[in-house]
C-alpha positions in Angstrom: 97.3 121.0 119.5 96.5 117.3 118.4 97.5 114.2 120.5 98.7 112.6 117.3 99.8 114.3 114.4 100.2 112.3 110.7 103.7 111.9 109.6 105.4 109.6 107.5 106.7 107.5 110.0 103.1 106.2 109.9 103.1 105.4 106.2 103.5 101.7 105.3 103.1 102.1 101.4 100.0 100.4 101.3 97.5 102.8 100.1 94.3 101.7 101.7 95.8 100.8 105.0 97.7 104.1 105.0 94.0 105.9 104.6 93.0 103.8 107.1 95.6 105.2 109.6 94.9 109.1 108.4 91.3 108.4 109.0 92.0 107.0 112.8 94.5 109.6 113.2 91.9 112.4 112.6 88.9 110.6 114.6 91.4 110.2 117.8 91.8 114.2 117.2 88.6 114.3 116.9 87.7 112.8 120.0 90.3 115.1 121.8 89.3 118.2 119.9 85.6 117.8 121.2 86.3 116.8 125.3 88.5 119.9 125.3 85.7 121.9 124.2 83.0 120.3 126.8 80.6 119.0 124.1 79.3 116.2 123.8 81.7 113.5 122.5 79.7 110.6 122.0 79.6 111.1 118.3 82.9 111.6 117.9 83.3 108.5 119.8 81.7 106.7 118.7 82.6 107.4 114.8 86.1 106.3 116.4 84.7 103.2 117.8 82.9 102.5 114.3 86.2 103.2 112.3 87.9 100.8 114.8 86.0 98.2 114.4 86.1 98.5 110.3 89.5 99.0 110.4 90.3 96.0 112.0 87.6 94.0 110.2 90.0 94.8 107.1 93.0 93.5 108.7 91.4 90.7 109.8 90.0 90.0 106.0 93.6 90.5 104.9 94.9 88.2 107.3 92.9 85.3 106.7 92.6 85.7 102.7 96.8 85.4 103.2 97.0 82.6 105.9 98.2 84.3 108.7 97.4 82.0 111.5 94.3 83.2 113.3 95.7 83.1 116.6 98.7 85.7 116.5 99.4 88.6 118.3 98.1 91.1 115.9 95.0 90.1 116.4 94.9 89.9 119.6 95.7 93.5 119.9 92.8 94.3 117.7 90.6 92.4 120.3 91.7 94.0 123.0 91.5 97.2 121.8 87.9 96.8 120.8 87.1 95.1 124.3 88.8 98.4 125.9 86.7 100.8 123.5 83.4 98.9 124.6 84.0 99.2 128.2 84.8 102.8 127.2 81.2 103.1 125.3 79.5 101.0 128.1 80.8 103.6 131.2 79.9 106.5 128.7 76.2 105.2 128.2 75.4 102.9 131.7 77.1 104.3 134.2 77.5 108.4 132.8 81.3 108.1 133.6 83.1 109.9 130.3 86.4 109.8 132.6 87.6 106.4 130.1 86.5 108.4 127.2 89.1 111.1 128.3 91.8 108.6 128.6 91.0 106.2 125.3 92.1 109.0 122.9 95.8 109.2 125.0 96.3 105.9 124.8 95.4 105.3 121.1 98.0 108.2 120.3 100.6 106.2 122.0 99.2 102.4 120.8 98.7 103.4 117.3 102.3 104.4 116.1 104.0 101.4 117.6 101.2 98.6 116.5 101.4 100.3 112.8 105.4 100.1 112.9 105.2 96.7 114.1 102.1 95.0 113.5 100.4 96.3 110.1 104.3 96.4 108.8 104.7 93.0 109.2 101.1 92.3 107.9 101.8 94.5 104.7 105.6 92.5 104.3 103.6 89.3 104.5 100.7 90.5 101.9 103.5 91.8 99.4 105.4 88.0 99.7 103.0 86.1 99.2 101.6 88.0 96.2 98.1 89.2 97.7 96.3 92.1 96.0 94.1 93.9 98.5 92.1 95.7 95.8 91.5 92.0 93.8 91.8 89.9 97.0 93.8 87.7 95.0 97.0 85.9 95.5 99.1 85.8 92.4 100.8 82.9 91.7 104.4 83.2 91.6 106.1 80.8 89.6 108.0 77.9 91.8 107.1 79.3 94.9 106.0 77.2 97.1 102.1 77.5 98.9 102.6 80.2 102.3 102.9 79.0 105.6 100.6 80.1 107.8 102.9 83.4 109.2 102.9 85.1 113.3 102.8 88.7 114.0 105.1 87.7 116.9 108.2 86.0 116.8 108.5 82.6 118.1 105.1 81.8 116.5 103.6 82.7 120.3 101.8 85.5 122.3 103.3 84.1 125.7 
C-alpha cells in the first residue's frame, strides 16, 4: 500500500508541473516502500530531497519570469519544506536518527495534495492569464492588455 496514490484530483493541466507531481508522488512511495522494508533509505531520500529541490526551483523560475511577488506564501511553503527536509537529511547523516525520515514521507502525503490544489493551481491560473509559455518562457502579448501586476499566492496580498 502507498501513502499517496496519483489521481486526477492532482492534475492541474499543466503538463510539466503534472510530471512533476507523478515524479514526487512516486519518490514519497519510494521513500515509504524502502523504510518498510528496513533498507537503507538514504537514496531514496535523498532522490526525494533532490526532486524537491528541482521541483521547486521550477516554480520558483515560473514565478519570477510571471511577476508573482517574491515574497508570497507559495514560496514560503517551498522554503519551509526544504528547511524541514534538511533537518530531515542532517538527523539522518549527524546524529544516525532516521526517526524524521520515517515521518517526512507522511507528511508530504498529506502537504502535497492540498499545496497542489491551492498553491500550483493558482500559480498555473496566473501563468495561463498572463500569457506565459513554460516550454518558451515567454509571455505572449495580448492585445490591450494591460502589463501584470505582481500577483499573491495568498489572499489579502499577506502571509500573516
Amino acid at each position: 500500500m502507498s501513502l499517496l496514490a496519483w489521481s486526477e484530483s492532482l492534475v492541474l493541466n499543466q503538463p510539466r508541473l503534472d510530471q512533476t507531481h507523478h515524479e514526487m508522488v512516486d519518490l514519497i512511495n519510494g521513500l515509504d516502500a524502502a523504510l518498510a522494508a528496513k533498507v537503507d533509505a538514504m537514496p531514496a531520500f535523498l532522490a526525494l530531497l533532490e526532486h524537491t529541490e528541482a521541483h521547486f526551483a521550477l516554480e520558483e523560475g515560473w514565478m519570477a519570469a510571471t511577476g508573482f511577488e517574491p515574497q508570497n506564501c507559495h514560496s514560503s511553503q517551498h522554503k519551509m519544506v526544504l528547511n524541514v527536509l534538511h533537518e530531515v537529511r542532517r538527523y539522518a547523516v549527524e546524529l544516525n536518527d532516521l526517526e524524521p525520515m520515517h515521518i517526512i514521507g507522511k507528511e508530504l502525503a498529506q502537504w502535497l495534495p492540498a499545496h497542489a490544489e491551492m498553491m500550483d493551481a493558482a500559480l498555473v491560473f496566473h501563468m495561463s492569464q498572463v500569457g506565459y509559455d513554460p516550454t518558451t518562457g515567454q509571455i505572449a502579448p495580448r492585445p490591450g492588455q494591460a502589463q501584470a501586476e505582481a500577483s499573491h499566492a495568498c489572499s489579502g496580498g499577506s502571509c500573516g
